[in-house]
N, C-alpha and C positions, 0 to 999 in steps of 0.2 A: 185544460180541455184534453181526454184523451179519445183519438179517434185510429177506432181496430179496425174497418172495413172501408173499402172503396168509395160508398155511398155516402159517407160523412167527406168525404173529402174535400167536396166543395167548401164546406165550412171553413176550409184553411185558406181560401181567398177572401172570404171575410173578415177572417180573423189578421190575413195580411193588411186588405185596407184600413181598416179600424189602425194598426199599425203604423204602417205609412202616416196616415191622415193624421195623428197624434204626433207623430214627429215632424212634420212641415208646422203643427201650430203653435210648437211652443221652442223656443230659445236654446241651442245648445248648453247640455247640462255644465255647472263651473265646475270648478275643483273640488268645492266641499260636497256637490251632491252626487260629486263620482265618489269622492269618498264615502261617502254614505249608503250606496249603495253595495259598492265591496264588504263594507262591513256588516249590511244584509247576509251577504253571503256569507261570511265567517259566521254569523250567529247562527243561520239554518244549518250550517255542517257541523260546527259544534254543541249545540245543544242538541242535538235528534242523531250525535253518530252513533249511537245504539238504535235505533230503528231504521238508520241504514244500511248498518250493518247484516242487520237479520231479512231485510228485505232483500239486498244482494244472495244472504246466503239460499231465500229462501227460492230465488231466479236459477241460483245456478243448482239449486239442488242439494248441497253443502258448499260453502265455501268460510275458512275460517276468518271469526270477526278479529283476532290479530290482523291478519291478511289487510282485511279490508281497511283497519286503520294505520295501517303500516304504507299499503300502495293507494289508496284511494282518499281518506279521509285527511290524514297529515300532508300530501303534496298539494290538496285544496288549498288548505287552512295558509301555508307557506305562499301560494300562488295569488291567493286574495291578499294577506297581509301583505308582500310586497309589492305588488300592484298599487295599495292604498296609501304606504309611504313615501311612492315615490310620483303618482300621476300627476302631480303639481308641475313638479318640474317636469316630465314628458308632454305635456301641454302646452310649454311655454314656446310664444314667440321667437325664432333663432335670426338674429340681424343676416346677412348676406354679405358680403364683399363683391362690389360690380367694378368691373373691366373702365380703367382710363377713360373711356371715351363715351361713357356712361355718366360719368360725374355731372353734375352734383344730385342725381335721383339717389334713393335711395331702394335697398329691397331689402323681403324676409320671408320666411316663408311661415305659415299657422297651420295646424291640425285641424281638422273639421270632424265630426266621427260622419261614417258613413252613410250609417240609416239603420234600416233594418237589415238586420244579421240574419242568417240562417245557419244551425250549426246541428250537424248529424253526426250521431252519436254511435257507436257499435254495441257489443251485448259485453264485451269482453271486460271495459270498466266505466260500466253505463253513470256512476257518480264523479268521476273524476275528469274523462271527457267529454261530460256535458256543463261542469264547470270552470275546467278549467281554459276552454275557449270563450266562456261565460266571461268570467274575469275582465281576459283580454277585451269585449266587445264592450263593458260597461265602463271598463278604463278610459275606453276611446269616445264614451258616450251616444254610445247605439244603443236602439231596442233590439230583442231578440226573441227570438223562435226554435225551438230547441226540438229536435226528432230522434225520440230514443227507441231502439230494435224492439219488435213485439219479444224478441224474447226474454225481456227483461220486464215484464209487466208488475211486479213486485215494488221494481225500484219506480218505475214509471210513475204509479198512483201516488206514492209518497213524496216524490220529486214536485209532481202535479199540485199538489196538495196544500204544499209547503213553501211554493213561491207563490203562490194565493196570498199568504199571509205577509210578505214582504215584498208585493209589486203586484200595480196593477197589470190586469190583461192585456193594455196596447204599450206595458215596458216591456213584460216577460213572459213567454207561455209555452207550453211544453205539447207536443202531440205523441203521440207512442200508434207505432202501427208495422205492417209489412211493405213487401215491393212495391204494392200497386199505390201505398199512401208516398212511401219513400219518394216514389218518379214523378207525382204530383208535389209534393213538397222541394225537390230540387228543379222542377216545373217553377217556379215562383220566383216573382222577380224581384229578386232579394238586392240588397248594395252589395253585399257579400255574403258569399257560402262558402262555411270551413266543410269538409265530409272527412272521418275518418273512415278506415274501414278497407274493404279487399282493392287490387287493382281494378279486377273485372268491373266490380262494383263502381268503382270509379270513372268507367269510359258512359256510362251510363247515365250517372252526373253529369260528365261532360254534357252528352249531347244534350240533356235535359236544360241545364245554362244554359247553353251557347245560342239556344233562341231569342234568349232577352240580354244577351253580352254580361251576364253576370261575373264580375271575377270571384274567381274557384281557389280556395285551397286545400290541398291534398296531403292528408295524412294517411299513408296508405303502408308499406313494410316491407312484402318481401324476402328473401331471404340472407339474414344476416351475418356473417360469418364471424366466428371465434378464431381466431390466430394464435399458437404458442411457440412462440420462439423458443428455439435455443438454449437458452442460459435464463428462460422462468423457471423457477420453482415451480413442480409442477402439480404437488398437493395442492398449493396455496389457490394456482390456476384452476382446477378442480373442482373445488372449494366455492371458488365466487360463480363457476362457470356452470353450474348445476343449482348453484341461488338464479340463476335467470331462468333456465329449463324448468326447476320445480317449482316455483310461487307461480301461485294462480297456475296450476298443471301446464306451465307454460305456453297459457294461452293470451301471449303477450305480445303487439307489433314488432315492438326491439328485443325480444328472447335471441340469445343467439341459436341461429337456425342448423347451421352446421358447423363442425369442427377441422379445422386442419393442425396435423400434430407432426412432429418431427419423425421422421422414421425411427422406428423402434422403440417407441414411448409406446404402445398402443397399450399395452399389456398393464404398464406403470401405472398407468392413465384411468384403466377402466378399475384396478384394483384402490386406486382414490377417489373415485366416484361412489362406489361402491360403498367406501368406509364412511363417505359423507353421508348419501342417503339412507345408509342404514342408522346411522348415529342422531340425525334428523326426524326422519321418520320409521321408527322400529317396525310400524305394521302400519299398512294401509287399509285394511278396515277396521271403522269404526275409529279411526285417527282424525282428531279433531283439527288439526293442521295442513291435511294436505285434502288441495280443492278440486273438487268435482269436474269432470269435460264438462263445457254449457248443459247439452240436450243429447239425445240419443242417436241423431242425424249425425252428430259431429264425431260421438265415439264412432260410430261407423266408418268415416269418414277416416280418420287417423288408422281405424284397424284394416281399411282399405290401403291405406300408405305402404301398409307393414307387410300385408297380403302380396302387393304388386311387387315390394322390394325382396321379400324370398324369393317369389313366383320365379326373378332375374337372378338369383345366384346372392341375395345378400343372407348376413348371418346378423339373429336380434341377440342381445345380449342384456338380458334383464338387471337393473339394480338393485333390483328388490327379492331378498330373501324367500317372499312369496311373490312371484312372478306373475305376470296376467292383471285382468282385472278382481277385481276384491271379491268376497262373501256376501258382502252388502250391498253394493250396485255396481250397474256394470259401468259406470260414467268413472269410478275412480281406476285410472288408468297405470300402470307401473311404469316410470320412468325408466329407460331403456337407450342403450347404442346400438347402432345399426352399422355394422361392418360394412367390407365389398363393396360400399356402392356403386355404381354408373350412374352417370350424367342420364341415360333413358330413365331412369325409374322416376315416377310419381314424387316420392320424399326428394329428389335433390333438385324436381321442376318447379314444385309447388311448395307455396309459404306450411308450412307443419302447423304450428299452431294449438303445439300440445309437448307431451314430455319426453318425446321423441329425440334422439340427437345423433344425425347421422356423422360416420367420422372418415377423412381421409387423412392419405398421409402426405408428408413433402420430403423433399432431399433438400432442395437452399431456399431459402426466404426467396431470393427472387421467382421460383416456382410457383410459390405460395403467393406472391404477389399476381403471377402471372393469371393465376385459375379463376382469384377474385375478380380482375377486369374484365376475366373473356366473360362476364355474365354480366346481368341487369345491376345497376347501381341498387346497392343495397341502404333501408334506411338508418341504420347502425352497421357499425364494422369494429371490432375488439381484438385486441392486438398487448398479449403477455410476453413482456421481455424488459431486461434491464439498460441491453445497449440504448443509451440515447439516439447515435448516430440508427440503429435501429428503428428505432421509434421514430423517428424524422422520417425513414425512408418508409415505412407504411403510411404514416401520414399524406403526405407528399406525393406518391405513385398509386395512391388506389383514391376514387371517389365516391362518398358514402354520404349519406344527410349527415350522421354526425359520428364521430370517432372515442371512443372511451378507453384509456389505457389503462391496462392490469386492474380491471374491472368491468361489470358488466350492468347498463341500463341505468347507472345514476347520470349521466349526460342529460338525462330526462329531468331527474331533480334538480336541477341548477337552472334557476328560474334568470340565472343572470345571463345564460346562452339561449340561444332561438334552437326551437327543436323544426324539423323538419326534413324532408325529402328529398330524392335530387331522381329526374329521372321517371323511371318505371317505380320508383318507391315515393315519390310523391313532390309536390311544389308550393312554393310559398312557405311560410314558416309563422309558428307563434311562439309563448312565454315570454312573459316580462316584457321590455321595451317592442319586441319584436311584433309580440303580440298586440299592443297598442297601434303600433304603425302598420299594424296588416290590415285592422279593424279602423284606419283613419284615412282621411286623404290628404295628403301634404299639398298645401295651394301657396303656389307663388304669388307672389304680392311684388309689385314691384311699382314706385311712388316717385312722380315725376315732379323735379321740384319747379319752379315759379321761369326762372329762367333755364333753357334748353341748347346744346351746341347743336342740337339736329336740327334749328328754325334754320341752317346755314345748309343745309340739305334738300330744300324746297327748290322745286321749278321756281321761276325756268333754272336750267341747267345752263352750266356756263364755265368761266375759269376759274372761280372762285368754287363749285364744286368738285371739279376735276383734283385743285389742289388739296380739297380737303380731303378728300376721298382717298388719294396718293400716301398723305401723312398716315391716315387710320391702315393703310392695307401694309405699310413695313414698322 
């Protein structure tokens, strides 16, 4: 079901109940029919990755189908498959250990899946996190409700279309629309709502839950910082550090957002940027590799970034032989550093979200430590250096959703770590186990056996309580 206007809205509270009502009549799914549904999902993304490909590219305007089966289509595939070989054992019953004076009960705790899931989606990798939360809620054995950006209407129908054929309507269903469906859809009294997407965007959620006590989790981003130590290499740093800025025109939550560099690297620095994207991407128009801003709001948006940060005294430094945007549209954007900045300007308040990369400098890592804290918990933080003892103390003194050394955004692929937020960049967490357990509810069980030392704890009260009471409290 895709619904673009306000006035279909309501149909999402039918479509909820029918939901609900479908999951109270039938049996928590077992293990084989959660397997069987994950490998629904591997069959939809592997058999049709070329028409989601072309659907994505044809949302964003270009974006290259390498691209899309590099970050969207392969981290599915990997997220569903080990999802499905291992939800067996994340299902299973766990015994307990109870306290002395508990004996001879026994306890344990069981996973229940939640219910109905609600999981909102962004425009930025409308196939990737609308399944890869997917994953996690069918592992746990929930139905779901999936709300993907009207500006991705391409991938929307095809999404739509596609789970038609491997689920019915009160397991899986998809809506696509604006704010006004967005605020109705997290309006809904879901067991749980995953939202990725902006901060703002996410206080909005809040209030919209928090009528029905829905718990929220928040994938949300921020601005993440690149750190180069010292004694990195700082081509190789470079290198990976401009693979996050330019895939997808760095329109990515974990893209590192800004740069701190050692004093007097700036020059070295921009002169390896430079070799890379031009060795990468020889020209940007009409280059089939490098991807489009969304929409034309958004290029705005970023040349509004760049506008405000001259405006204040900053200097742009283009990476690209041909500077600006292209011949061919104005959405393909030239990757660029931004000198001078201050903490006033627009790019170093607000998430960028493009190929943008502001840079500052430091004199000692603990400076550089210091700059990260005074600001919002960022949902990635990157940190290139070879000292261990180094790397421990970034680790250790800064707080970030997740930490990636001498590289940039595969923390994300490693479906064996929980990805998620801390803070202003977001809460809760999914992938892999983490993901099951966000999307379940652990219930205590606790099993009283036939005889009890508590019958000795009955009124009336007397000496023979007092004494017991005395043993139990030393």
């Amino acid at each position: 079901m895709i619904v673009r206007d306000q006035s279909l809205a309501l149909s999402l509270g039918r479509q909820f109940a029918a939901m609900r009502a479908a999951f109270a009549a039938d049996d928590p799914p077992r293990a084989r029919e959660r397997r069987a549904h994950l490998a629904a999902v591997e069959r939809i993304v592997k058999q049709h990755s070329g028409a989601f490909a072309q659907a994505i590219a044809a949302d964003f305007g270009h974006r290259s189908s390498h691209e899309t089966r590099l970050l969207e289509i392969f981290p599915t595939l990997a997220a569903a498959r080990y999802a499905r070989r291992r939800v067996a054992g994340w299902m299973a019953p766990r015994r307990v250990p109870l306290a002395p004076y508990l004996w001879p009960a026994r306890a344990r705790t069981v996973w229940q899946p939640a219910g109905v899931v609600g999981i909102c989606v962004p425009w930025n990798y409308p196939l990737l996190l609308a399944w890869g939360p997917l994953v996690g809620a069918l592992a746990a054995g929930n139905r779901a409700m999936i709300k993907l950006s009207e500006s991705t209407p391409h991938t929307a129908d095809l999404l739509a279309r596609l789970i038609r054929t491997e689920f019915r309507a009160e397991h899986v269903t998809l809506v696509a629309g604006g704010v006004e469906l967005g605020r109705a859809f997290a309006a809904l009294p879901f067991d749980h709502l995953l939202f990725t997407g902006s901060t703002e965007s996410a206080r909005s959620v809040l209030r919209s839950a928090a009528h029905n006590l829905t718990p929220v989790t928040l994938e949300l981003g921020g601005k993440s910082p690149a750190i180069i130590g010292l004694d990195a290499p700082l081509a190789a740093a470079a290198a990976r550090i401009m693979s996050g800025k330019c895939r997808n025109a760095g329109q990515t939550c974990i893209a590192p957002d800004y740069l701190l560099l050692p004093d007097g690297q700036t020059d070295a620095f921009i002169a390896a940027a430079r070799r890379i994207v031009a060795q990468r991407y020889p020209a940007l128009s009409d280059n089939g590799d490098y991807t489009h801003v969304i929409n034309a709001a958004h290029a705005e948006r970023l040349a509004g970034l760049l506008a405000d940060a001259v405006s204040k005294g900053a200097t742009i430094v283009s990476l690209h032989p041909s500077p600006g945007r292209s011949d061919r549209d104005e959405r393909s954007l030239s990757p660029a550093i931004v000198l001078d900045v201050r903490d006033d300007m627009r790019i170093m308040r607000e998430e960028i979200f493009g190929p943008l990369l502001p840079l500052r400098t430091y004199r000692t890592l603990d400076e550089a430590i210091a700059y990260v804290n005074a600001r919002p918990h960022p949902l990635a933080l990157y940190y290139f250096g070879q000292s261990p003892v180094d790397i421990e103390t970034v680790v250790r003194r800064t707080t970030s959703g997740g930490v990636c050394i001498n590289d940039v955004m595969l923390q994300f692929a490693a479906e064996s770590l929980p990805f998620g937020g801390v803070g202003p960049s977001g809460m809760g967490a999914y992938h892999g186990r983490a993901g099951f357990e966000t999307f379940s509810h652990q219930k205590a069980v606790f099993e009283q056996a036939s005889r009890s030392g508590f019958s000795l704890l009955e009124p009336p009260y007397g000496r023979r309580f007092e004494a017991i009471l005395r043993l139990l409290q030393h």
